[in-house]
C-alpha positions as CSV (number, residue, x, y, z in Angstrom):
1,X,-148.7,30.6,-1.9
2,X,-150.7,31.3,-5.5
3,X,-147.6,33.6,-6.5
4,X,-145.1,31.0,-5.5
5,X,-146.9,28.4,-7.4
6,X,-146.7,30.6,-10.4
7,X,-143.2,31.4,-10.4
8,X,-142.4,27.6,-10.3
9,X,-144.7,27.4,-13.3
10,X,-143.0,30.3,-14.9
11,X,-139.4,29.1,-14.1
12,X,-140.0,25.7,-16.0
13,X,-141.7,27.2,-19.0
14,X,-138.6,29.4,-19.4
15,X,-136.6,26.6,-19.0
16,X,-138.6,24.7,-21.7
17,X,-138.6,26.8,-24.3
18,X,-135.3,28.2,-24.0
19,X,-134.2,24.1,-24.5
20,X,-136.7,24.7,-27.4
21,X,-134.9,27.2,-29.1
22,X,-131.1,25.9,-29.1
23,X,-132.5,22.5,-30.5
24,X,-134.2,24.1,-33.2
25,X,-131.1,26.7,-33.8
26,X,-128.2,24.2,-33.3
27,X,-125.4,24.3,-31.4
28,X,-123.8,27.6,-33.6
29,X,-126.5,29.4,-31.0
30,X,-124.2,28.5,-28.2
31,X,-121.0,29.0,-29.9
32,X,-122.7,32.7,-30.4
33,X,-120.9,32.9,-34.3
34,X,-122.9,35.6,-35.4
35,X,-124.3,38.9,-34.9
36,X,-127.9,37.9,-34.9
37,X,-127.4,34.8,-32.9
38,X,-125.0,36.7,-29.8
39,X,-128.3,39.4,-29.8
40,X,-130.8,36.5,-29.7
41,X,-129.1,34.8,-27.0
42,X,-129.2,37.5,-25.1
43,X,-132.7,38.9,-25.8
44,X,-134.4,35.9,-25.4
45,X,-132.4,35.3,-22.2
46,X,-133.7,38.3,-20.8
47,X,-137.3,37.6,-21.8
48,X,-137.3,34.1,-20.4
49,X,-135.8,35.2,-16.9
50,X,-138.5,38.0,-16.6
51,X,-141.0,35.2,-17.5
52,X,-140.0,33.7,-14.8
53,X,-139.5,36.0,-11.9
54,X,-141.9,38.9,-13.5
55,X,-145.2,38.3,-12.6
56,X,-146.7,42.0,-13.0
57,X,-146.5,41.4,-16.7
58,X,-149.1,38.8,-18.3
59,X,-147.5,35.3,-18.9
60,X,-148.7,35.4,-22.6
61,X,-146.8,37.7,-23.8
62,X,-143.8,36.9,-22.7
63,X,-144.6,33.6,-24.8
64,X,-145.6,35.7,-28.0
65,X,-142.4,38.1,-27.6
66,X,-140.4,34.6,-26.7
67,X,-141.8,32.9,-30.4
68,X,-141.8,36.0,-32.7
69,X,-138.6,36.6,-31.7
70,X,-137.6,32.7,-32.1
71,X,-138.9,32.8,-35.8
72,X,-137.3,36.1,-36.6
73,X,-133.9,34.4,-35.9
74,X,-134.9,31.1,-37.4
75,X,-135.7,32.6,-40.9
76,X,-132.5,34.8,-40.4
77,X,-130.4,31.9,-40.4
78,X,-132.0,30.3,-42.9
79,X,-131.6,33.3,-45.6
80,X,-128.0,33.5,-44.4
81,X,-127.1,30.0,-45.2
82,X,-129.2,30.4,-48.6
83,X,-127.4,33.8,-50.0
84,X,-124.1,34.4,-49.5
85,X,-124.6,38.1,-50.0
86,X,-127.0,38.6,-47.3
87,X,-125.1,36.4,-45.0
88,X,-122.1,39.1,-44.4
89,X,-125.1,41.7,-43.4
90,X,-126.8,39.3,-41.1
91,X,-124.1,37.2,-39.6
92,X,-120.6,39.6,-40.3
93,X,-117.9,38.3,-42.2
94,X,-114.2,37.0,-41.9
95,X,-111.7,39.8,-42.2
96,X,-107.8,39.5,-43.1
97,X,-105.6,41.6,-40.9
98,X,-101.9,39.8,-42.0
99,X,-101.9,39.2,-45.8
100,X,-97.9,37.9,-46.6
101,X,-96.3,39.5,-43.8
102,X,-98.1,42.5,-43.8
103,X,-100.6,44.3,-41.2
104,X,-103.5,45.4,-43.0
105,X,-104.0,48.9,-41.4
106,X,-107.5,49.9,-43.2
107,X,-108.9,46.4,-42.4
108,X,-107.5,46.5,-38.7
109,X,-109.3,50.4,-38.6
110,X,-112.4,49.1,-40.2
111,X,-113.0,46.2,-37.7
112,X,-111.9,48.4,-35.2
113,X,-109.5,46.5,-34.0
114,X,-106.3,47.5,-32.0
115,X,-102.6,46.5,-32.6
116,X,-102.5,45.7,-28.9
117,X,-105.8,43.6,-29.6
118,X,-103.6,41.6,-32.5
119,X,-100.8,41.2,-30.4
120,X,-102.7,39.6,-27.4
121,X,-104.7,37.2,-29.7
122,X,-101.2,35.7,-31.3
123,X,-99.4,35.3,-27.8
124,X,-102.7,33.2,-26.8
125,X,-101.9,31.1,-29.6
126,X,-98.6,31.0,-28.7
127,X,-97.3,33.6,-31.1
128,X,-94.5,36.3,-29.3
129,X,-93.4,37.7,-32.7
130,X,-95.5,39.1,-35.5
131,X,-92.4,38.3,-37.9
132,X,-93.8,34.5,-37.7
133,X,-97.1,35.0,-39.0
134,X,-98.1,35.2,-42.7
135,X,-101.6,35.1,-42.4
136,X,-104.2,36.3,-39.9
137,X,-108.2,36.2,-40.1
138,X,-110.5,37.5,-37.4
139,X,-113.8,35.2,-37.8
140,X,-117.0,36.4,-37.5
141,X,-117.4,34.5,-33.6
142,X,-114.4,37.1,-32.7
143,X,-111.9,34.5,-32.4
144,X,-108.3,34.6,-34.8
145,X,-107.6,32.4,-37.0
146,X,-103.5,32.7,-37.9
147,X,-101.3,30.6,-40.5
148,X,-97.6,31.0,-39.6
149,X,-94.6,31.7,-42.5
150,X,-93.5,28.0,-43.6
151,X,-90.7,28.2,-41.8
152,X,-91.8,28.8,-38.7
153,X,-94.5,25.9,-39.1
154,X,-93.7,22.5,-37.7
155,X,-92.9,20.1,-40.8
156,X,-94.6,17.3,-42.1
157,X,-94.1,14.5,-44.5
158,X,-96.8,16.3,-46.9
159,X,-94.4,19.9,-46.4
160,X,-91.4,18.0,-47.1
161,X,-93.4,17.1,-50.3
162,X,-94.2,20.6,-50.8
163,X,-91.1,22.6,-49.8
164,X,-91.3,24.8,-52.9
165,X,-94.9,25.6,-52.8
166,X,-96.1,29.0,-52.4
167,X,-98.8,29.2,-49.7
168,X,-101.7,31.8,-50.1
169,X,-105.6,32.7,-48.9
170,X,-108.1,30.3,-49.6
171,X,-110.7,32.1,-52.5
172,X,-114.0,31.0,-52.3
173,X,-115.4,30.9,-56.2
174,X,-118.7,29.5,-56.0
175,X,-121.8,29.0,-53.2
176,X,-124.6,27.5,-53.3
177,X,-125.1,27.1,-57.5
178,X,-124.0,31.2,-57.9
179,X,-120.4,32.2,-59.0
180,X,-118.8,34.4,-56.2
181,X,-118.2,37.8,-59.1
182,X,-116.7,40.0,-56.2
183,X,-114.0,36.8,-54.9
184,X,-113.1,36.9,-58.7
185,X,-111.8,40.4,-58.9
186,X,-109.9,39.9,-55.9
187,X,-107.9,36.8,-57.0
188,X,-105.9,35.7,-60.0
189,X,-109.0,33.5,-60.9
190,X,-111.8,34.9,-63.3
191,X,-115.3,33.7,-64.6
192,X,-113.1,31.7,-67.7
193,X,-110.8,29.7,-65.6
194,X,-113.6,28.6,-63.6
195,X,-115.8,27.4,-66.2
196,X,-113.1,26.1,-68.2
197,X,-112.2,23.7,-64.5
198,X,-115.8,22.8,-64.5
199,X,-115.9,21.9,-68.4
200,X,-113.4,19.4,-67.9
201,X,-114.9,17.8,-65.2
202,X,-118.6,17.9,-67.4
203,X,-119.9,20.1,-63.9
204,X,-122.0,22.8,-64.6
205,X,-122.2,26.0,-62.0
206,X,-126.1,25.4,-60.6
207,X,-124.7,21.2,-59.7
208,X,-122.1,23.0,-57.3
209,X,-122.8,23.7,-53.5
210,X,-119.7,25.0,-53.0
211,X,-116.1,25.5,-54.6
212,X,-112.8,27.4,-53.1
213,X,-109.3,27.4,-54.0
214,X,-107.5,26.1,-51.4
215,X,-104.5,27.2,-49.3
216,X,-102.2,25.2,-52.0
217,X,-103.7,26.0,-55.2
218,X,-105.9,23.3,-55.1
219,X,-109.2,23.5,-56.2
220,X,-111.9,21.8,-54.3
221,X,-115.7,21.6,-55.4
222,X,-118.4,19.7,-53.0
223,X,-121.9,18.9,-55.5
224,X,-125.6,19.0,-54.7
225,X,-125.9,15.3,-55.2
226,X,-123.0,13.9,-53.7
């Protein structure tokens, strides 16, 4: 009867501070976007399941596994949203596997990820032929992200508006008050455009939070103080 007591009393504290933990985390936690955050779930699932059920083992330290590991994941996210840099290590980043057309074989090879893969992630979006696609990103939560060749698109007023416009990847410049150096040598835009965009709007980098050139050529810039 003592042990049957204790399991309910286990079972509910599990329960508790597993709630705990996805309302301090968010709701990315159960979206599972990241690296860190899929291994959390799953730790910290396993730990509050033998809290429950595994009663050879003291109750207190499943508690100070079930916090240190909680803290470890909440300071990881927190350095991931701060530096951008870090962020790829910690949480994995977008990678482009169509760029204009094309299949990008070394990024496909270094993301380990299989033609037939590809192929079954564009027919789930309703994509039969690889012709139609111009770009394709697989984000970090494992899920692809695909912009199809204008004319394969569905048109809108704002296209008909646009019919000459060449599309192209969005280019993040600057995050967070920093200047993105490595997006730079990558794109057509360099440190002088970018200050020479702010000048004219009197911005200065550190007032930024975040700026990327759109899809269109457009540049977009969100400030601290909004």
């Amino acid at each position: 009867m003592q042990e049957s007591v204790e399991i309910i009393i286990r079972t509910f504290t599990s329960f508790i501070l597993l709630w705990i933990f996805f309302l301090i985390l968010g709701k990315q936690t159960i979206a599972q976007k990241t690296y860190h955050l899929y291994i959390a779930s799953i730790t910290l699932g396993t730990i509050a399941g033998n809290l429950a059920f595994n009663i050879k083992i003291k109750f207190m330290y499943f508690i100070i596994a079930f916090i240190i590991l909680g803290a470890v994941v909440f300071i990881l996210n927190l350095i991931a949203v701060k530096n951008p840099h870090i962020r790829k290590w910690i949480a994995g980043e977008p990678a482009i596997l169509i760029q204009n057309g094309e299949i990008l074989t070394e990024s496909m090879e270094r993301m380990r990820y299989s033609l037939d893969s590809l192929q079954q992630a564009l027919r789930i979006k309703d994509i039969f032929n690889l012709e139609e696609v111009e770009c394709a990103i697989l984000e970090i939560n494992g899920s692809l992200s695909v912009l199809k060749k204008p004319h394969y698109r569905s048109t809108t007023k704002e296209d008909l508006k646009q019919l000459s416009f060449n599309k192209s990847v969005p280019v993040e410049l600057i995050y967070n008050g920093k200047i993105l150096l490595e997006n730079l040598t990558a794109s057509t835009y360099d440190e002088k455009w970018i200050m020479n965009e702010l000048s004219k709007r009197n911005l200065a980098v550190n007032e930024i939070t975040y700026a990327v050139i759109g899809s269109k050529g457009n540049l977009y810039i969100d400030l601290k103080e909004n």
